[in-house]
N, C-alpha and C positions, 0 to 999 in steps of 0.2 A: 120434354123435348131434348132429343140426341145436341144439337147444338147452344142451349143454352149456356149465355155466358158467365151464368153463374159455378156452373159443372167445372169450369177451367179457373177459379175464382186465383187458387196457391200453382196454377202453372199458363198464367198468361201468352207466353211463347206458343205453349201446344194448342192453345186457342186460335193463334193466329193462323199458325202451320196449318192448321184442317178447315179455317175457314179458305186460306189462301187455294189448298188444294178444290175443295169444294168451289171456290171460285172459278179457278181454269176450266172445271168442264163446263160450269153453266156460263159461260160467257160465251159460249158457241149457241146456247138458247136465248140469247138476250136477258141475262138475269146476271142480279150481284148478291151475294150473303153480306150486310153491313155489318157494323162491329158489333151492335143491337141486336142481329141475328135477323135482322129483317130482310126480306129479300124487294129488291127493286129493280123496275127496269131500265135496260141499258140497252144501247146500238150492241148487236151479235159479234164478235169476233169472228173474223172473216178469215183468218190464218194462225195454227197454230202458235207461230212465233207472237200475233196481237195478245194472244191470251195470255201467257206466258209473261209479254210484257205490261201487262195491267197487274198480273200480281208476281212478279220480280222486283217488285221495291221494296217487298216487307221484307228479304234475304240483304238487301242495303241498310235496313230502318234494326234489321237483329244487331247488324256488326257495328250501327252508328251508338248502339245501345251498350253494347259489351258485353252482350249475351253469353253464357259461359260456352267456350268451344265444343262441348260434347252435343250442344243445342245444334250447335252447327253443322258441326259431322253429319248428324243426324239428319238433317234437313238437305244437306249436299246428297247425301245415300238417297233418301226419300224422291228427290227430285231426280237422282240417276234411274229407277226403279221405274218411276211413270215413264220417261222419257225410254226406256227400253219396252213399255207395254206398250207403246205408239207407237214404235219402228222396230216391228218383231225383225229379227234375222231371217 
């Protein structure tokens, strides 16, 4: 399985990062990926900004961590990226 959390066992962070992304779209289907990898269900997100803020805490939970800053860049870039596929020009 693509998401098992074994797969990300020496990069925790990249674990998060692609569940969190993996997150944001199915939260518009009513569904969460948990840390388990299990999916369950949840009330749909109703506006992208809800989605966004169900998983915008793990980007608080990196920095509260000390996550080393290239993690972060990364993840600022990553979320500039999706954020320009949803409101093409």
């Amino acid at each position: 399985m693509a998401i098992a959390p074994r797969r990300f066992v020496n990069h925790p962070a990249e674990f998060e990062g692609f569940r969190d992304r993996v997150n944001r779209l199915l939260a518009f289907h009513g569904w969460h990926l948990t840390e388990h990898s299990k999916f369950r269900s949840v009330n749909p997100a109703a506006t992208i900004n809800e989605a966004r803020e169900r998983t915008g805490r793990l980007n608080t939970e990196l920095e509260r961590r000390k996550v080393h800053p290239d993690v972060l860049a990364f993840w600022k870039i990553d979320h500039a990226v999706i954020w320009l596929h949803e409101h093409p020009p």
